[in-house]
N, C-alpha and C positions, 0 to 999 in steps of 0.2 A: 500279116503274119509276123510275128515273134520270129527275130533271129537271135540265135546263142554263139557270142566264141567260146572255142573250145582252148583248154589247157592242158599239159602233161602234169602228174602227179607232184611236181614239183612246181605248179600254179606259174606256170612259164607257157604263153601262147604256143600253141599247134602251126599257126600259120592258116585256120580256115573255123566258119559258123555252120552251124545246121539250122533249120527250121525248126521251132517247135513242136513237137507231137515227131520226130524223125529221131531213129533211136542214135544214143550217146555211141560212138564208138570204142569198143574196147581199150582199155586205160587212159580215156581222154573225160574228162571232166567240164562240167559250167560252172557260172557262177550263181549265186543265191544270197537272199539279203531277208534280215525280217528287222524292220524299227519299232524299236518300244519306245512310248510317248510319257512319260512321267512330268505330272501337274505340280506346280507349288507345294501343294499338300503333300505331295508323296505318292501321290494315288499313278497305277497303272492303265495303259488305257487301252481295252481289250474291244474287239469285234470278233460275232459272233457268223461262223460260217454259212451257208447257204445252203437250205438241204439238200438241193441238187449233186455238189461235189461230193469228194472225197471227205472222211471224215466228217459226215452234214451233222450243223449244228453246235460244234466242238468251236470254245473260246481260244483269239490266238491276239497275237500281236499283229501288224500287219505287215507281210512282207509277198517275196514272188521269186521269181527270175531275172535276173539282171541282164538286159538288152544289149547286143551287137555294139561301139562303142559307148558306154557307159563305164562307170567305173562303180562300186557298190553302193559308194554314200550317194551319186545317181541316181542309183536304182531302189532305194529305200524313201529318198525324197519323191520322186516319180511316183514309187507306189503307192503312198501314202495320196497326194496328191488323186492318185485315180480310184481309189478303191473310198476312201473317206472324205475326199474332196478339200482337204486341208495342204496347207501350204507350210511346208517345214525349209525354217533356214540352215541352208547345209553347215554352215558355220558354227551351230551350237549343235551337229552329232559329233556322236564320241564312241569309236569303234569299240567293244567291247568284249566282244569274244569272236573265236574264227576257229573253225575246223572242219577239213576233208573228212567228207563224208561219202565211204568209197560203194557201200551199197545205194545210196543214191546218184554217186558220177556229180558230184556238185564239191567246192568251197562255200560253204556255208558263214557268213559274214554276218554279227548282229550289232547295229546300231542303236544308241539311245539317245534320243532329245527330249529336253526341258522345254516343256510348250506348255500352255492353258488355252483350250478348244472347250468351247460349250457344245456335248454332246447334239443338242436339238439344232446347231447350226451347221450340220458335216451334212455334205451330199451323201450319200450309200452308195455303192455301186452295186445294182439290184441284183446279178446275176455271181457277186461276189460275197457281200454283205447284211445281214439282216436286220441285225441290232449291233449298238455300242455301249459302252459302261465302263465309267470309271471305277476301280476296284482298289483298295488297301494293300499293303503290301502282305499284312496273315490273310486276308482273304482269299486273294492269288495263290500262297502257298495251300491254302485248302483248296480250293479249285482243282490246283495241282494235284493234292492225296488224292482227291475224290477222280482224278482221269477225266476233267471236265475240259480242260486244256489239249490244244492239237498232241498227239503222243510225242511230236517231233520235236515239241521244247524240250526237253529234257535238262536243259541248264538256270531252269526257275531258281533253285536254291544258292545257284552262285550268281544270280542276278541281284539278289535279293540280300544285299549282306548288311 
């Protein structure tokens, strides 16, 4: 089982975690992380969701919930790691954007690293992932117009400067 600490709205520990799937307590918050992979080329490196979940099928970055002591850039190398099977050095992320996100009860934290991964050599994580694609940076923005993107990015065009 996934544990979460929790924080007050001013991202200052509560003093205790919940279990995954246990609701967030009023004004207390988690943390959350999504890493975008951008290749030499420039290119973005998107997986495409699982139609089981929420939002099935919908192109993201990949990110999650950041675990009981972790800290974000942790939790971004971690996920990457389990969801794509690749191994990010924590030392080339670079925090990028952050903000409470009070209708979800999360800090929402986004990472970027500078990698080159051959799509055909990434483990999948089956129950998470279906496919992968390197994508353009107009490309991505179209992706975006067209709502082919989890709706949750919402900061593609200041990714993307």
């Amino acid at each position: 089982m996934e544990k979460w600490n929790l924080y007050n709205k001013e991202r200052e520990p509560v003093g205790y975690s919940i279990l995954r799937g246990e609701v967030i307590p009023k004004g207390c918050y988690h943390l959350t992380v999504s890493a975008w992979i951008v290749n030499h080329q420039g290119q973005y490196l998107l997986s495409q969701r699982h139609p089981q979940k929420q939002y099935p099928l919908c192109w993201e970055c990949t990110g999650g919930s950041v675990l009981s002591g972790e800290n974000t850039l942790q939790g971004a190398v971690r996920e990457v790691k389990e969801e794509l099977g690749i191994t990010l050095s924590p030392e080339n992320g670079k925090l990028i954007y952050q903000t409470r996100r009070d209708t979800m009860q999360d800090f929402y934290d986004v990472w970027l690293f500078h990698a080159d991964f051959s799509v055909e050599k990434m483990i999948l994580q089956k129950t998470e992932v279906v496919a992968v694609q390197w994508v353009s940076p107009d490309k991505l923005l179209d992706m975006f117009r067209m709502k082919q993107l989890h709706p949750l990015l919402t900061y593609i065009e200041q990714l993307i400067v």
